[in-house]
N, C-alpha and C positions, 0 to 999 in steps of 0.2 A: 474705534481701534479694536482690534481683534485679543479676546480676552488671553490668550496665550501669551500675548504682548505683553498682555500690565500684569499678569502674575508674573512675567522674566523678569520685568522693572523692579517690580513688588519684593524679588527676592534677590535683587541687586546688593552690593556691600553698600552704596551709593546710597540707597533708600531706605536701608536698618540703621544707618548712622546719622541719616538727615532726622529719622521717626524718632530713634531715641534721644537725641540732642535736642528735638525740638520738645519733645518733652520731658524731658529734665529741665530744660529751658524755662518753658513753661509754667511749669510747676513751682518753680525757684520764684518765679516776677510774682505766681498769684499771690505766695506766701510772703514777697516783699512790700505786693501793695494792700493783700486783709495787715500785716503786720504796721504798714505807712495810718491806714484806717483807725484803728483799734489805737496806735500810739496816738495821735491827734485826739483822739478821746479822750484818753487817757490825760496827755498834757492840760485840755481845753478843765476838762473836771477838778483836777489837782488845783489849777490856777484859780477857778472860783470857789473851791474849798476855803484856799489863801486868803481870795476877796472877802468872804464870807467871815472867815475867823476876822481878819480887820473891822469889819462892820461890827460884831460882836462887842468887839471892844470898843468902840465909839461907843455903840447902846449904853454900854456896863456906866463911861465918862458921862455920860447926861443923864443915866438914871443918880449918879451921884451928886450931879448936882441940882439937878431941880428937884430931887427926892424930898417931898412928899406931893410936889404941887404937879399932879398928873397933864392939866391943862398944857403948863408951858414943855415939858415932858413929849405930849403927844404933838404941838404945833412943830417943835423940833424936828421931829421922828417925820411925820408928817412931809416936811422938806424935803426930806431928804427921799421918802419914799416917791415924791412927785419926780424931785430930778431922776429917777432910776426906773419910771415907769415902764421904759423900754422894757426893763428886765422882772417889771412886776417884783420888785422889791416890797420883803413885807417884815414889819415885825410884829411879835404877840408874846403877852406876858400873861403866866399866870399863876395862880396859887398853886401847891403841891396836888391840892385835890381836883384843880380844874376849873375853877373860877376864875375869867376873865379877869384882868385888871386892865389893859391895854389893849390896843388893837389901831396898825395904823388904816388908813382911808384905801378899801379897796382889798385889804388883807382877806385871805382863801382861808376860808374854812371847810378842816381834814380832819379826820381820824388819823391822831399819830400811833405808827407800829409799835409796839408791845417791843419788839426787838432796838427801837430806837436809844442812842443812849448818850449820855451828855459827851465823851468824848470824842467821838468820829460823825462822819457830818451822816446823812441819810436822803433818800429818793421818799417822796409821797406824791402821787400822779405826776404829772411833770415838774416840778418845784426838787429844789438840792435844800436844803436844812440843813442848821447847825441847833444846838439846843445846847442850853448852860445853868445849870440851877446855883443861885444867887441865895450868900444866908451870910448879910452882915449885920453886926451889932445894932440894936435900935430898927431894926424893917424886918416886916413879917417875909419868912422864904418866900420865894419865889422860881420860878424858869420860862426864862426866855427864848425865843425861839425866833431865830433870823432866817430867812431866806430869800429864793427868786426863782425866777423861772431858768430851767437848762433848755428852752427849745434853739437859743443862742447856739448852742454844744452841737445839738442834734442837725440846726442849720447848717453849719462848717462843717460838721460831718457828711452830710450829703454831699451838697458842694464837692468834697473833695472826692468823696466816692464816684460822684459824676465824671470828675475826669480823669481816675484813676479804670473809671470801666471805658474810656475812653481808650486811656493809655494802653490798657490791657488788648482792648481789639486790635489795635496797631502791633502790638506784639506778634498776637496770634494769626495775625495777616504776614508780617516781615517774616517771621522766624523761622518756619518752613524754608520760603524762600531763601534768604540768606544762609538758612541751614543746607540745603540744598547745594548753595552754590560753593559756602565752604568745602564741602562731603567733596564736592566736585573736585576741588584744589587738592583736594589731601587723595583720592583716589585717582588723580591724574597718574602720576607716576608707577602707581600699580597698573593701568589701563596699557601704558608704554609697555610694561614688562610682558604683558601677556599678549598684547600685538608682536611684541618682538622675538617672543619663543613659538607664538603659531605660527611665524614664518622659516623658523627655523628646519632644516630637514638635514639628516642622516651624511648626505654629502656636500652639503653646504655649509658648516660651521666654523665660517669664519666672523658672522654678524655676533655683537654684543648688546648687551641692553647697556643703552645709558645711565649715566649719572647726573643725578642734579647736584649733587657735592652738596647737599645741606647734613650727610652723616647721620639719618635718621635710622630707621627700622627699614622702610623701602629702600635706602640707598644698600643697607647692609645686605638686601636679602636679593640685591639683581647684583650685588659684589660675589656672594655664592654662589647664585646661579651662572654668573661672568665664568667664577672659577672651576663650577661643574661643567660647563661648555669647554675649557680648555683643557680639564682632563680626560675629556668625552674624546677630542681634537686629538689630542696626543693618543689618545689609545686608539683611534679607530686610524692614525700615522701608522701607529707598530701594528696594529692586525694587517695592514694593505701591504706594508711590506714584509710583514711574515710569510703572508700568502706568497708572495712574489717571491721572495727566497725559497720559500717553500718548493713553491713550483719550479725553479730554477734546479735545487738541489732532485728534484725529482725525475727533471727531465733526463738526467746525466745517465743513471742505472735504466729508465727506460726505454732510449736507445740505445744500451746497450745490448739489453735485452735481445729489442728487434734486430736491432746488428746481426745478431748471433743466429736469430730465426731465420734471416733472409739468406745469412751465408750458407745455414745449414740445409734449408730448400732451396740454395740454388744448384746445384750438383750433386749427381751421386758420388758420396764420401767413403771411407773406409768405416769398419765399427771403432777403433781407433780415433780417427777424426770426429767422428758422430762422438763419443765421449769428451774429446778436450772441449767442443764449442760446447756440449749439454753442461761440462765443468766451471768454463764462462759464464756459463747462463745462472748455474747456480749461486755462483760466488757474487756475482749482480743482483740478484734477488734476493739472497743473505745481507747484502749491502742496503737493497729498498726496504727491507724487512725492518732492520737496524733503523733505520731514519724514521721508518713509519710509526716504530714505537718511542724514539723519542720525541714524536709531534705528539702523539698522543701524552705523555709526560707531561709534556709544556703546555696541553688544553687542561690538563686536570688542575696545575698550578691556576694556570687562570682560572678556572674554577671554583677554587680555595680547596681543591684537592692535593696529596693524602689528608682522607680523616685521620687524626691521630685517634687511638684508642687504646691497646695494649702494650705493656712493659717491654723494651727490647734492651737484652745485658748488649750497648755499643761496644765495650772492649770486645767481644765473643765474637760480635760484626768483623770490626777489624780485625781480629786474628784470622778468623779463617780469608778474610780480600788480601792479607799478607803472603800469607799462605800461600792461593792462588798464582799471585804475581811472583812469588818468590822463583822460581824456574825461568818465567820472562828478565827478570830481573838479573839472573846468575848468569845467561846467554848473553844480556848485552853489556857484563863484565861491570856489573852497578853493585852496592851495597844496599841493601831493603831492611832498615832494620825497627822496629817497634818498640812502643814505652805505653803500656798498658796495664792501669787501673782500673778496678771496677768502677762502675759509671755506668745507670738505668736512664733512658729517657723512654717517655711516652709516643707510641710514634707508629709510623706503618713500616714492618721492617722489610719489604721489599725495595721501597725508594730510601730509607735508612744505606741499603746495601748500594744501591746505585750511585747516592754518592760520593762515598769509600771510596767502590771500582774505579769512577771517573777519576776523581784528584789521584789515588796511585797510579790510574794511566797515564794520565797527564805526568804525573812526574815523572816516568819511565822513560817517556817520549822524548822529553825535551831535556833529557840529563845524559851529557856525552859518559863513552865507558870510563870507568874509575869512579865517578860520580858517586854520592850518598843520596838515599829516599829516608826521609824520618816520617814514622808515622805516631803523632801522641794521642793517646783519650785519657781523661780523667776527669775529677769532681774538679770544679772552679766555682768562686763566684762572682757575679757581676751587678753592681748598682744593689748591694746586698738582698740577692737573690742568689740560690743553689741554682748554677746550673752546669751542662756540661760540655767541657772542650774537646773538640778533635778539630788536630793542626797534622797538616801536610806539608813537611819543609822538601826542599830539594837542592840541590847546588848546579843545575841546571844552565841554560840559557839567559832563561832570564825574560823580560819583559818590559820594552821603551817604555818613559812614562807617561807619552804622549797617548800608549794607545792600553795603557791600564785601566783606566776610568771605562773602559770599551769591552775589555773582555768579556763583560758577564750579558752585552746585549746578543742576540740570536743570530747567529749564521757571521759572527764578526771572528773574521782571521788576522792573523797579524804577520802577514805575509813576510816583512822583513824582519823585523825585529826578533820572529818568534818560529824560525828556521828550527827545522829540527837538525840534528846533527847526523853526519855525514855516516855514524856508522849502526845509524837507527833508520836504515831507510825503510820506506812503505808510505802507501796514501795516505794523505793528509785529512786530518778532520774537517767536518762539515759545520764547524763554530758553535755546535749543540750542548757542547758538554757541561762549559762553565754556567751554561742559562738552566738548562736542567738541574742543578745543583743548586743553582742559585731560590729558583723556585718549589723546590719539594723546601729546603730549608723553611724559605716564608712560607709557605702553608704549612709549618708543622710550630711556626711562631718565634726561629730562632732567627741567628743572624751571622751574614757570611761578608769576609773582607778576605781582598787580597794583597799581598806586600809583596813587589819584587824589584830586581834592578837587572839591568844586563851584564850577563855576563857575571851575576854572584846568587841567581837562583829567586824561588818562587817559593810564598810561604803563603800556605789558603790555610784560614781559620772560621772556624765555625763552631754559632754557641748556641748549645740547646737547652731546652728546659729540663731538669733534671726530675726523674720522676720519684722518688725520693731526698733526701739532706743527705750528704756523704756524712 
């Protein structure tokens, strides 16, 4: 197999999760079965302690009573050490100083450890001891000394180590393997998800990645990815038909253009004539000009453009866009009037002013004469946050409410409902206004609603971050 292979393998999630599971695995069973090991020793040791201290005290019951007559003493002992020869059972008695008194048939002689001591038992070559110094009235001291052989211990203990290294190579054979195949289980539905986004492409995004509904981490994380695909979907919907409206609203002024060029080469005109069509031409191109900068508007939104940066006084905004309109305003027999507090936000104040302009164009437009335009700014606050209001009321038209949820999307007109009036006439807008406003807003982090009804007018509110506390 080609080494580039098993280093891909090698650095699979697949094969870091089988390595490390398999040894933590691993590691856990050695520790279960040196701990299985050592406990069985431990047990087997404790229990002939037990036997041992009992023996003890048998010796102590027959030293008592055959005490002085060492013969029947020893035939005693004797017995019992025969029945126990398996285990090499022995006793030996002796004086403080080390003088023999006893010694059953067969009994080992050792040099006992200096560390040795009548209360806890002791190891001398293979033999377990106990040791008991004896001082009652009428018999000279003495210490006794019981034991046997531990190779019993050591037997069971192999034994079982035999087939705990048994057990242990069947581990270290399985566990890989079965580690492996778990890894597999559990990296299955990750394996789904990244098959299913490498087939994904730019104009295909209608496939999703499955679920296995068990609500893990993997389900959660192809439910995001589900959800990034569908706003990937919806947005590259609104880019294809922005283009297309785009393109649509573009084609209009550029044939007129050409319109205008072909009339004006096709005949010799007067200088007269040559000016009204070059007048056309210009007023067309003022019109492409106008659209071309509010596309470019709407890419900067998308963008997350304007940067906000510097302090702009909004009332001062609105005063002079009052200002401006107030002449348009008096010609189509409307009332313009403003309610201005000081009120800073942070912001870019060129799209700041644009969308001032747009909402009092908009309310000009669509507000028959006699009509009122209110325009308010000031300190508010919202969800106890400083921030700052400007509201555009009008007594207008008005706005169905089937097609208010609609306004704010791009190139959307509302042909009936949203008539302009009879003594406001002139071309109609190209549904730019409310999205451009809508958008410098969210890129500057505030937030725009509109409220209307037909036939009692249109009220656009918008709140922005105040760049001071009022």
């Amino acid at each position: 197999m080609p080494s580039g292979l098993l280093d891909g393998r090698f650095r699979t999630l697949r094969f870091r999760l089988t390595f490390w599971n398999t040894g933590a695995i691993l590691l856990l069973v050695l520790a279960t079965l040196v701990g299985l090991r050592e406990g069985l020793r431990y047990t087997l040791q404790r229990e002939l302690d037990r036997l041992l201290a009992e023996d003890m005290t048998e010796v102590q019951l027959a030293l008592d009573n055959h005490y002085p007559d060492w013969t029947k003493l020893k035939e005693e002992l004797d017995r019992k050490a025969i029945s126990h020869k398996a285990r090499a059972w022995f006793v030996r008695i002796f004086t403080p100083d080390g003088k023999r008194l006893l010694a059953t048939t067969g009994a080992p002689g050792f040099e006992v450890p200096e560390t040795a001591t009548a209360d806890l038992p002791f190891n001398v070559a293979t033999y377990r001891v106990v040791q008991q110094r004896l001082h009652h009235p009428g018999r000279p001291k003495m210490v006794v000394r019981v034991g046997c052989s531990q190779d019993f211990v050591d037997d069971n203990v192999l034994n079982l180590s035999k087939m705990l290294i048994v057990a242990g190579a069947l581990f270290l054979a399985l566990a890989p393997l079965s580690g492996y195949w778990l890894a597999g289980r559990a990296t299955r539905p990750l394996t789904t998800i990244l098959e299913t986004t490498a087939r994904i492409r730019p104009g295909q995004l209608d496939e999703r990645v499955p679920l296995t509904g068990s609500g893990d981490e993997l389900d959660r994380l192809a439910t995001t990815i589900n959800g990034l695909l569908d706003r990937l979907a919806t947005h590259l919907e609104r880019q294809r038909e922005f283009v297309a409206n785009a393109a649509h609203e573009l084609r209009s002024p550029l044939a007129a253009l050409r319109t205008s060029a072909e009339v004006a080469l096709g005949r010799d005109r007067s200088p007269e004539e040559y000016r009204e069509l070059l007048a056309d031409m210009m007023e067309a191109s003022e019109g492409l000009g106008g659209l071309v900068n509010q596309l470019l508007l709407l890419a900067e939104g998308e963008a997350g453009l304007p940067h906000a940066g510097t302090e702009v006084a909004l009332d001062r905004l609105a005063a002079c866009s009052v200002a401006m309109f107030a002449g348009m305003a008096e010609e189509r027999g409307l009332e313009l009037r403003a309610e201005l507090a000081a009120a800073t936000v942070v912001g870019h104040e060129m799209h700041l002013r644009q969308i001032i302009n747009n909402l009092i164009d908009n309310a000009i437009k669509f507000t028959p004469a006699g009509g009122r335009v209110m325009v308010e700014v000031g300190p508010a606050r919202e969800g106890g946050l400083a921030v700052v209001l400007l509201r555009v009321r009008d007594s207008g038209v008005g706005i169905a409410a089937n097609d208010l949820p609609h306004v704010c999307e791009r190139f959307y007109r509302t042909d009936k409902s949203r008539q302009r009036p009879a003594t406001h006439p002139g071309p109609g807008g190209n549904g730019l206004g409310l999205s451009i406003c809508e958008a410098i807003v969210s890129a500057h982090g505030g937030r725009f609603h509109v409220e209307s009804a037909v036939g009692k007018g249109t009220t656009v509110t918008v709140w922005l971050r105040a760049a001071r506390p009022a």
